[in-house]
C-alpha atoms as one frame of an Amber mdcrd trajectory, in Angstrom:
protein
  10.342 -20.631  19.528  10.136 -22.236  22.717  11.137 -18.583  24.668   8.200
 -16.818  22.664   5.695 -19.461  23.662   6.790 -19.263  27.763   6.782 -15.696
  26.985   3.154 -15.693  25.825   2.450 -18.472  29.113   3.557 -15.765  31.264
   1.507 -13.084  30.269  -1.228 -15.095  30.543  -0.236 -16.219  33.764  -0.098
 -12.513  35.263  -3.230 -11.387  34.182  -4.994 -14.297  35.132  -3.292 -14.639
  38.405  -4.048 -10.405  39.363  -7.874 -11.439  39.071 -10.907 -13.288  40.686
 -10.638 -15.798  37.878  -8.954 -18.424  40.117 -11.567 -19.815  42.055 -14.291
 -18.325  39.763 -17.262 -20.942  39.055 -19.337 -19.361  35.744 -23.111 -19.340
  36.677 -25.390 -20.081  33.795 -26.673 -17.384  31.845 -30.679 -17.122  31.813
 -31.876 -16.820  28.172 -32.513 -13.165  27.331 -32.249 -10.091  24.286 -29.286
  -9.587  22.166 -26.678  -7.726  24.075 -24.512  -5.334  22.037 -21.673  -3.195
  22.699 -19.263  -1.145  20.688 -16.477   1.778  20.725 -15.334   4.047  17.846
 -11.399   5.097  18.891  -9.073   7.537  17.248  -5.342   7.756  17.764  -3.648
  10.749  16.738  -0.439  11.925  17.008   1.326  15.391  14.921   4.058  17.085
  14.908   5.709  19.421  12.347   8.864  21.464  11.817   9.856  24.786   9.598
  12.788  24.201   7.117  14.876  26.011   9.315  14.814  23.953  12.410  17.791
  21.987  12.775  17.872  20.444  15.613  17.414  17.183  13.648  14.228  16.413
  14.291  11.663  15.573  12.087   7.830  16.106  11.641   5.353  13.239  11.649
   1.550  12.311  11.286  -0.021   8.932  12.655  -3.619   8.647  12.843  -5.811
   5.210  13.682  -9.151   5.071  13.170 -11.262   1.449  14.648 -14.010   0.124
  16.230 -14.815  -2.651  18.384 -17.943  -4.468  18.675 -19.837  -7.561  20.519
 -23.686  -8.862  20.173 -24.536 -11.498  22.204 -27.379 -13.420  23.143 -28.596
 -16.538  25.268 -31.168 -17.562  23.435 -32.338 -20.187  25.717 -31.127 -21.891
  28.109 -29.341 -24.691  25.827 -27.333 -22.328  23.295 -25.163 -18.999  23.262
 -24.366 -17.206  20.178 -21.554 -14.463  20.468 -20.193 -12.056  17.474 -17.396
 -10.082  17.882 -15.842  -7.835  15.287 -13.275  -5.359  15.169 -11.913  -2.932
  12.135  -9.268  -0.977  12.326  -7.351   1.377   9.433  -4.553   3.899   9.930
  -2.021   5.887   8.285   1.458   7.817   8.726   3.414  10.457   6.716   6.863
  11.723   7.700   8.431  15.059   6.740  11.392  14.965   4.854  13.745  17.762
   3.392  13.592  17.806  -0.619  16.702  16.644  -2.091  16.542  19.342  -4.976
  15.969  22.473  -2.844  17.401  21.751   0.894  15.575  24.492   2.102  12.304
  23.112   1.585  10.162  20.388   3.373   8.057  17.951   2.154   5.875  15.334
   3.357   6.328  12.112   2.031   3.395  10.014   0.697   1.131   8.323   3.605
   1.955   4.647   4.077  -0.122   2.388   6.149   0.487   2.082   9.673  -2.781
  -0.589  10.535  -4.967  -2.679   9.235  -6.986  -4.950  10.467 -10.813  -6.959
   9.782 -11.565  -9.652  12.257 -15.206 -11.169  12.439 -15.677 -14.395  14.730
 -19.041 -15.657  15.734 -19.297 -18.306  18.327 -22.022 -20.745  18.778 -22.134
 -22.590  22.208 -24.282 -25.700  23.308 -24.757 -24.727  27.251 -25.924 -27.835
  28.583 -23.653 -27.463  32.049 -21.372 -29.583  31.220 -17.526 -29.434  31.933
 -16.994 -27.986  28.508 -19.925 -26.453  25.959 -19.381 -27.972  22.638 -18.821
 -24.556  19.979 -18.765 -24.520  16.351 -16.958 -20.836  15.142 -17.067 -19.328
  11.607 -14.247 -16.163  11.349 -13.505 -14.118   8.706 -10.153 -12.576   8.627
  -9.046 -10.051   5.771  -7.423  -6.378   5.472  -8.568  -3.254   4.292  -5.469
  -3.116   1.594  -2.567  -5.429   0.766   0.660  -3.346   0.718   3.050  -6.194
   0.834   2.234  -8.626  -2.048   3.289  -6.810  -5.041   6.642  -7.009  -6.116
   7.277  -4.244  -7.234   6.334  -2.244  -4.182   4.289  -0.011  -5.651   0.543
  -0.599  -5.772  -1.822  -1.751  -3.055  -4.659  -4.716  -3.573  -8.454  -4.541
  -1.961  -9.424  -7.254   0.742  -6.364  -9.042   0.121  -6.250 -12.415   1.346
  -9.456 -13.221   2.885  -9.097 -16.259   5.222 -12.080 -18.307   6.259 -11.944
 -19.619   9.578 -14.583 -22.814  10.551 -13.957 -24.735  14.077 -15.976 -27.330
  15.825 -15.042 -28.385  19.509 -15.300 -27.546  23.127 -15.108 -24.271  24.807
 -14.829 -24.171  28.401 -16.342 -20.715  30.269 -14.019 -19.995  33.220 -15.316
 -16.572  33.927 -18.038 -14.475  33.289 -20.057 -11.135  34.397 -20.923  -8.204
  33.659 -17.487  -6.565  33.303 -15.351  -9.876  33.161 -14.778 -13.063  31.034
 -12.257 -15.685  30.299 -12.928 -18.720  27.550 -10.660 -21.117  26.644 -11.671
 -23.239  23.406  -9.903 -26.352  21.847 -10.906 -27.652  18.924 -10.438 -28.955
  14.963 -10.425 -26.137  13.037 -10.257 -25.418   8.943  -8.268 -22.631   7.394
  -9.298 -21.131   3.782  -7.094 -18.782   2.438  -8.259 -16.544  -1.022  -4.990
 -14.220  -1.669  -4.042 -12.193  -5.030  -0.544 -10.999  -6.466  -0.017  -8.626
  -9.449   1.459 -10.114 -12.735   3.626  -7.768 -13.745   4.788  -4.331 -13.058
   3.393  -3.216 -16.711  -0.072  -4.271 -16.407  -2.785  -4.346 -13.454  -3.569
  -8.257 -14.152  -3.946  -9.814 -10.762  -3.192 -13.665 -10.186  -5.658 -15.735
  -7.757  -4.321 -18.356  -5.319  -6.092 -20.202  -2.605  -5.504 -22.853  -0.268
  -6.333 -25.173   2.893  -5.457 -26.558   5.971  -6.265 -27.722   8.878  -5.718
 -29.061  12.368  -5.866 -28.065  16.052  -6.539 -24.631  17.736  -6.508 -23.625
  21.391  -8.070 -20.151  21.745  -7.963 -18.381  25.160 -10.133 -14.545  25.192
 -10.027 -12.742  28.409 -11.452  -9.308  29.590 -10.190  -8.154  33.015 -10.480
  -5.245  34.800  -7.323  -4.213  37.022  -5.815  -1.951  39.222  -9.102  -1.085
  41.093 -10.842  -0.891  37.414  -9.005   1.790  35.875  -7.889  -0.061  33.171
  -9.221  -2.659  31.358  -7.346  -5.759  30.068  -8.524  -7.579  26.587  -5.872
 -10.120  25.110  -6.637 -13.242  23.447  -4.006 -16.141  22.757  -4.499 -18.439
  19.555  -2.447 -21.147  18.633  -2.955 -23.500  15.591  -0.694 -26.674  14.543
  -1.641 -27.706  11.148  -2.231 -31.393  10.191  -2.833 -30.894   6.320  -2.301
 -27.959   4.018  -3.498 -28.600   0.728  -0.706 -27.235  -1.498   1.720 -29.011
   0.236   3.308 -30.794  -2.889   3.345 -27.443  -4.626   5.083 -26.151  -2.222
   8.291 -28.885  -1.963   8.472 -28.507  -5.587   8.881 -24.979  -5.747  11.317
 -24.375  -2.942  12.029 -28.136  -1.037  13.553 -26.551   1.290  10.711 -24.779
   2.660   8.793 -27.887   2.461   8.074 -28.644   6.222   7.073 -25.044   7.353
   3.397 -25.495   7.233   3.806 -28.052   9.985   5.423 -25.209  12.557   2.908
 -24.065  14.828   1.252 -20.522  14.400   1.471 -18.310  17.354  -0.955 -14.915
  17.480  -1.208 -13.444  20.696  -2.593 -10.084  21.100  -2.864  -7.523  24.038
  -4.471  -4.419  25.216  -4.538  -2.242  27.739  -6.855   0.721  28.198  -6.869
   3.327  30.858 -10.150   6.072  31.321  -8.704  10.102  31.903 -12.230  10.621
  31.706 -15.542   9.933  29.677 -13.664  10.057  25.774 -10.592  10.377  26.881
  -8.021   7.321  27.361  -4.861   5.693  27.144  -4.353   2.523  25.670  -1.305
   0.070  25.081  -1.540  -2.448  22.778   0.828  -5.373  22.632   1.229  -8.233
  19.481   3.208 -11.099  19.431   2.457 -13.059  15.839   5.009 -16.549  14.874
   4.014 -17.784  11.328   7.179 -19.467   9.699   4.791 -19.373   6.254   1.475
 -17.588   5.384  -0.163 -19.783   3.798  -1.826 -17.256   1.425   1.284 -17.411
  -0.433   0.909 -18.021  -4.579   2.817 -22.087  -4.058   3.450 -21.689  -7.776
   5.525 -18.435  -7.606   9.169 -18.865  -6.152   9.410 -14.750  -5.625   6.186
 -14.920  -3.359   6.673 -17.919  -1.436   9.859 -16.143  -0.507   8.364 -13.248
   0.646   5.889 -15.174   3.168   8.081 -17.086   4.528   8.716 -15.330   8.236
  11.683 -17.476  10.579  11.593 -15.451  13.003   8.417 -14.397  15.242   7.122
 -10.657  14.850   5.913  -7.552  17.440   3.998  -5.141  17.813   3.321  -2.273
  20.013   1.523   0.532  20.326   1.208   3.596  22.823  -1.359   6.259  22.019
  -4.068   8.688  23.670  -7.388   7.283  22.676 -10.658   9.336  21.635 -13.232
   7.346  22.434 -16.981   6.828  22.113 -19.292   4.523  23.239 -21.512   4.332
  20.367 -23.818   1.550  22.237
């Protein structure tokens, strides 16, 4: 655990260290209209092979599909309000030879490749102090849940849907036009609404929810680098829970598992995008994510809490050419 986190540190370190950001002092932003931006992107990638080719390779189909919006807006000189969402859905299929008839090739069934709903708006009390005190309200779910049935074979809608309130103080260290950097520390409150199936007979769905709470450290940055041809967004969370509310629940069902809520969750998320030309772009996208337990897990089912239990931390990455468009 302690590598990842001086892993993450470093990252951080580089990017902010390759920019202006060092000795940057944020002016204050005059009040003004809502500012909005957003960009649609596409990933594709396809290939595909006759049933005689054997050179061993085999045929495949990825596609992404997200967008990636802000609106902003000082609306006077004594408070900020900043929304950010982003959506993302993708699938891939792989061709496969049928095990019947050798000579013929299928394409397996699509399986989902990305997923992702992220909302976050940000209200900020500018009165030029050190640090603007912030209260946040985030909503954090998935298009479908692919992982939480058992029996590995049907998907659930919006499944779990955490709630995300913060208050505390938020500290600009950069910000234009093109760039910004905010770090944020404060208390924050997790909800969590998550839903397993019953039984592999019936479509009955079981409801769980719970709730904790305790300090987060947020860090979002948007850099240009390299002369501007490629654009750096990454944003580091971290959260060390105080309280979860199904915490008894929990050491009953599996005591040895008791503790985990307490480890610190570690989400820290990268990308890089490079311009060929006007919709055309590269982009790398990086993901380091440490949760020892998700704590949308059902407490009262042994076979669930199981499967959220993660020791070790995950990745992520992602190498694709982009189709973009600025839709505003």
């Amino acid at each position: 655990m302690k590598t990842h986190v001086r892993w993450c540190a470093a990252v951080v370190a580089v990017v902010l260290a390759t920019s202006p950001l060092r000795s940057f002092a944020a002016e204050p932003t005059p009040p003004g209209p809502w500012k909005f931006t957003s960009i649609a992107t596409l990933n594709f990638t396809q290939s595909a092979f006759t049933a005689n080719w054997y050179g061993g390779d085999t045929g495949s189909l990825l596609w992404v599909l997200g967008t990636d919006s802000n609106a902003e807006r000082q609306f006077s000189e004594d408070f900020n309000l900043s929304n950010h969402l982003v959506l993302a859905y993708g699938q891939s299929a792989s061709q496969a030879r049928d095990p019947v008839n050798p000579e013929h090739i299928t394409w397996d069934a699509p399986e989902k490749s990305n997923d992702r709903i992220d909302f976050e708006s940000v209200g900020r009390w500018t009165e030029g102090w050190f640090a603007d005190p912030y209260a946040s309200f985030g909503v954090t779910s998935q298009f479908e849940d692919a992982a939480s049935d058992p029996f590995g074979t049907r998907t659930i809608a919006f499944s779990p849907v955490r709630l995300d309130e913060a208050i505390g103080l938020a500290r600009v260290i950069q910000k234009t036009d093109d760039r910004e950097a905010i770090a944020r520390l404060g208390f924050g409150l997790r909800q969590t609404f998550a839903k397993t199936y019953l039984s592999p007979l019936t479509d009955d769905l079981t409801s769980s929810h719970a709730t904790d709470g305790g300090v987060e450290f947020q860090l979002n940055a948007t850099q240009p680098m390299l002369g501007k041809t490629v654009l750096y967004k990454g944003e580091l969370r971290l959260f060390q829970s105080v309280f979860y509310s199904n915490d008894d629940e929990l050491a009953a069902t599996l005591p040895s598992a008791a503790d985990y809520w307490k480890t610190i969750d570690v989400n820290f998320q990268n990308g890089f995008t490079g311009s060929i030309n006007k919709w055309l772009g590269v982009t790398l996208t990086a993901q380091f994510l440490y949760d020892k337990f998700d704590s949308a897990a059902n407490t009262a089912d042994l076979a669930d809490v199981q499967r959220k239990i993660r020791k070790a931390g995950q990745f992520k990455e992602t190498f694709a050419l982009t189709l973009s468009y600025k839709l505003f």
